[in-house]
N, C-alpha and C positions, 0 to 999 in steps of 0.2 A: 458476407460480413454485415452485422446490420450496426445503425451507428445512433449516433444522439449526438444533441448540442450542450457544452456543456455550461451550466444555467450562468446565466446575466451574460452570457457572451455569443460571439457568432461564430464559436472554433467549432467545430463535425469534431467527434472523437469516436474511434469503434469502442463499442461496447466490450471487447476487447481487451484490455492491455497490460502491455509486455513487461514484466515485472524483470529487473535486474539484478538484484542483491548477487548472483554467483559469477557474476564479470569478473575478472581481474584475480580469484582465487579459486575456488570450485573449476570452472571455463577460462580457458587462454583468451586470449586474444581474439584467434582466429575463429574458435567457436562461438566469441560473442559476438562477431561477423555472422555466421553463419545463421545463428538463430534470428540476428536483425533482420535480413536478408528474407528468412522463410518466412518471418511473420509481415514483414512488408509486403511479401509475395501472396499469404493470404488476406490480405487486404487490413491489417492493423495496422493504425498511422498513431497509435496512445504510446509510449513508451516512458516508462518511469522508473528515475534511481534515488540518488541521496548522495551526499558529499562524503559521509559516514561508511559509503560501500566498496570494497564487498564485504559482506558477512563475515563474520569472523576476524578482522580489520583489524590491526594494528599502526601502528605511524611507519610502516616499513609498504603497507600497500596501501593504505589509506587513499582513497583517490582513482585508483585504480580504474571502477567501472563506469568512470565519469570517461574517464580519457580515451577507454575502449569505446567505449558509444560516442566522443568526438571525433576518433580516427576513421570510425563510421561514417558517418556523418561528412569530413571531409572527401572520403570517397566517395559517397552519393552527389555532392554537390549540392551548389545552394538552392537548385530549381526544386530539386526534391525535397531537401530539408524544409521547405516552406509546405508541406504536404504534409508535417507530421504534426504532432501537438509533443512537445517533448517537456518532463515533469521533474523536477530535483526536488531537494530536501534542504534545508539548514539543520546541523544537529544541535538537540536543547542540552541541557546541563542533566548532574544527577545519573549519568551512565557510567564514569569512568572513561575517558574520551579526550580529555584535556589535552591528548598530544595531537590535535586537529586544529584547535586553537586557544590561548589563553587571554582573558577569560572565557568560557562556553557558554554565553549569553546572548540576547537578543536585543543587546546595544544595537545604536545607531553606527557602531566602528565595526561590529562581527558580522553585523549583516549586511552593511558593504565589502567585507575583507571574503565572507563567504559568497557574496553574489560573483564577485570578481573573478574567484579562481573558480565558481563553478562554469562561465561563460567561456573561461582559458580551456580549464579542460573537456569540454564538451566542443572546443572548436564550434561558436555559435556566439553571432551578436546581440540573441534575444532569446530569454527564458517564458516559455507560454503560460509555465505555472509554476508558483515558489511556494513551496511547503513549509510550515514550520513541525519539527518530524513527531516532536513528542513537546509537550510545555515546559516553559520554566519552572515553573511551581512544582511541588514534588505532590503527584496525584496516585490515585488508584488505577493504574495499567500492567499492562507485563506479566499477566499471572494473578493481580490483586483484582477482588472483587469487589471489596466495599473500602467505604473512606469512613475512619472512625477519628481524625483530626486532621484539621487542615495544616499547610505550610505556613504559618504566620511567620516566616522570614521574607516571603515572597512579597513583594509592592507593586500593586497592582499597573502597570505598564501600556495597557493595549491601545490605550490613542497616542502613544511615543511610537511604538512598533508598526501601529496602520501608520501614522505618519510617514515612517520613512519609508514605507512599499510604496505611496503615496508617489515622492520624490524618484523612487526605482524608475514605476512607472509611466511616470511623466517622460523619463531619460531614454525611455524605449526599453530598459535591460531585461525587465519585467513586462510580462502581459496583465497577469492575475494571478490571483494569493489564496494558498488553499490550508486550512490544517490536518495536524494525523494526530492520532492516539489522543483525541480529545473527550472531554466528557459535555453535558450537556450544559453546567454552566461558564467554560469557556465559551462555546458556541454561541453561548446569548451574549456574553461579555463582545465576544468582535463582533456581533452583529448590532449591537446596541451601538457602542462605540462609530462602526463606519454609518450608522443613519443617523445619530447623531450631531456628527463634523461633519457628513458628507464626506467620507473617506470608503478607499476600495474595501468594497464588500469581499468577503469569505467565498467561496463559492463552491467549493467542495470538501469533502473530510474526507481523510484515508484512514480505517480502521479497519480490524479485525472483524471476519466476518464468516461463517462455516457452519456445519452442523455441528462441530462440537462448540460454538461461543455463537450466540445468537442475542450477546446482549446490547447490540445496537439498535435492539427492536425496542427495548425498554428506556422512554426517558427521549433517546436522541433521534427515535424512525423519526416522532411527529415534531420535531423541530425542524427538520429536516427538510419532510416533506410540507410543509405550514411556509418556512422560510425559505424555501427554493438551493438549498445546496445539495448537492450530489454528494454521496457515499462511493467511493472507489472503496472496493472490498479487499482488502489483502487479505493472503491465507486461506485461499479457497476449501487449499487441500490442510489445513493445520500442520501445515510445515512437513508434508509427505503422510502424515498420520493416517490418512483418510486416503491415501493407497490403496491400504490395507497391510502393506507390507513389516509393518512392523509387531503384527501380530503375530508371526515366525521369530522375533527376535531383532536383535539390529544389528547387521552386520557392520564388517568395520569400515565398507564404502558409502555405509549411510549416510544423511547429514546429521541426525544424532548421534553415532557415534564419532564425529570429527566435534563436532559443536557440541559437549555434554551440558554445557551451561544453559543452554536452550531447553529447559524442561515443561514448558510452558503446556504443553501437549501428551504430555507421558505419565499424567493422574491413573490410576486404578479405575476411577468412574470414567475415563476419558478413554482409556482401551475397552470397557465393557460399553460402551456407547458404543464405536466405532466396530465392536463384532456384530452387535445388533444391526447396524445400519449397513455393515458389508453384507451379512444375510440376507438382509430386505432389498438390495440393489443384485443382486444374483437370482432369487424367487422373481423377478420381476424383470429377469434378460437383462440387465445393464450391470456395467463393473461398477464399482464401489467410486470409482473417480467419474465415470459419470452421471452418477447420479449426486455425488457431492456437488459437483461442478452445474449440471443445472440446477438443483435448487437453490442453490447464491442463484443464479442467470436471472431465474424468474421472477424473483422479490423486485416488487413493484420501486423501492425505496433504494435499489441499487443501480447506479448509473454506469457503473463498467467495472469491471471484477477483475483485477491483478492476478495472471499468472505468472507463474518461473517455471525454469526447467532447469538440470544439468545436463539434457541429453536431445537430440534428433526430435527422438522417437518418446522421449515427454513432453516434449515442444507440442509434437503432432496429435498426440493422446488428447493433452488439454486445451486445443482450440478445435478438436472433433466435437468435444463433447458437451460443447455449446450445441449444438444441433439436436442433441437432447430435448424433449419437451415433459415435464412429470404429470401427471398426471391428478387429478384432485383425489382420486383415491390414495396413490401412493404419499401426495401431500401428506393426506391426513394418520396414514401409518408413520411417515418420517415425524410429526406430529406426537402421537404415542410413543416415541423411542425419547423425545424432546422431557416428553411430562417424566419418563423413570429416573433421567439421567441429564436434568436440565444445564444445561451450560458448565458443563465441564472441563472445557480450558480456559477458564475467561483470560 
């Protein structure tokens, strides 16, 4: 397992990490045990969820895959627990979500009321990294590509919000504060803000990031890499897409077809991408999930790449296939599939 530090701090994280969303719905209990277990046993110590999981969530599971990976966690005990780097989420507004908490804001009272219960249920006295999952302000994400008006309901907020991580911090609850689903002028916004007051720095962003959406290259690589935050890549595989299995159709144990509202990945130009690029990973001996899978690995601008699995033997598939290494030839064909059919699920 090879590992990194992750920037302005002294945490080791593998390269790595164990993406959650199917805890508590997709996986029981005991299978989120297990898969904790085998990736601990391959030597991942990254692990990250969200207070909003599992996938497909309602206020009847809501929670769920926090408390599976706390019941964990009190199994391993606390020598080991300090071995790992463990990551949650606060959820933003703007999803339909409001039975998690009212208001869905990033008050000074929701992100104590959320830091609180995410600590209960992960069974843990300190969070190593606090996400804010997607912004307040209503932005181009999820499927949207461009922003053609901004939220002017929104008020701009970000030295009240570093403030109170600030306070978290201090209390010990919090280590460091990272965001998701961000665009490049959020990013300058908190990084502006905490050098300004001297408040805790950003230090990572969780986005989408794959052969079919590669639009974290444009805009926010060089902010990025210029201002020292690390990119955790979710959706290596575009949400199973880049299997390949869906080019058969979708059966009904899919996660598309349990989750139809998730179409983020299921464009016309998105499946004829994803044939061309299963072609070119078969001409060249590897399966289509490994060749997706290292090409995230190898991007100089990605600090650790977000797997899931529902199964064993996906588990095992997608931390193989980091051992992948592509090639600059093959680069530059995944390259040419890029220019026909540029970012196709953004």
């Amino acid at each position: 397992m090879k590992f990194t530090t992750l920037p302005n701090t002294n945490l080791k994280i593998s390269k790595i990490c164990l993406g959650t969303m199917t805890f508590g719905n997709q996986n029981s209990e005991a299978e989120a045990h297990s898969q904790l277990d085998y990736a601990l046993e391959r030597g991942i110590n990254f692990i990250d969820t969200a207070e909003m999981y599992p996938i497909g969530g309602n206020e009847h599971i809501v929670g769920n895959t926090e408390r599976h990976i706390g019941s964990w966690l009190h199994k391993i005990g606390a020598s080991e627990r300090e071995k790992l780097v463990v990551a949650t989420k606060i959820a933003g507004p703007n999803r339909g979500m409001e039975y998690i908490r009212k208001p869905l804001d990033f008050s000074k009272k929701s992100i104590h009321e959320a830091v609180e219960l995410s600590l209960s249920n992960l069974q843990t006295d300190y969070i190593d990294l606090y996400q804010m999952h997607w912004p307040e302000r209503i932005m181009n994400m999820f499927g949207q590509r461009g922003l053609t008006q901004i939220d002017t309901n929104w008020q701009d907020n970000i030295f009240e919000v570093l403030s109170v991580y600030d306070g978290l911090i201090k209390e010990g609850k919090i280590k460091h504060i990272g965001v998701s689903n961000e665009n490049p002028f959020g990013v300058m916004r908190f990084l502006h803000e905490s050098d300004k007051h001297n408040l805790p720095k950003i230090v990572t962003i969780q986005n989408p990031y794959s052969l079919l959406n590669r639009l974290f290259e444009v805009g926010l690589s060089e902010i990025c890499m210029r201002e020292n935050v690390g990119l955790l890549a979710y959706s290596p595989l575009a949400f199973g897409v880049l299997t390949g299995k869906y080019l058969k159709g979708i059966q009904p144990d899919y996660r598309m077809a349990q989750f139809p509202q998730f179409t983020r990945y299921t464009g016309e130009n998105a499946t004829k991408a994803t044939r061309l690029y299963k072609e070119l990973a078969e001409a060249n001996g590897l399966t289509l999930v490994q060749m997706a899978e290292a090409f995230v690995h190898q991007q100089s601008f990605v600090m650790a790449t977000i797997i899931g699995a529902t199964s064993m033997e996906q588990l095992k598939e997608n931390i193989d296939a980091f051992e992948v290494v592509l090639s600059l030839e093959l680069l530059s064909e995944i390259n040419k599939i890029q220019e026909l059919h540029p970012n196709p699920a953004p």
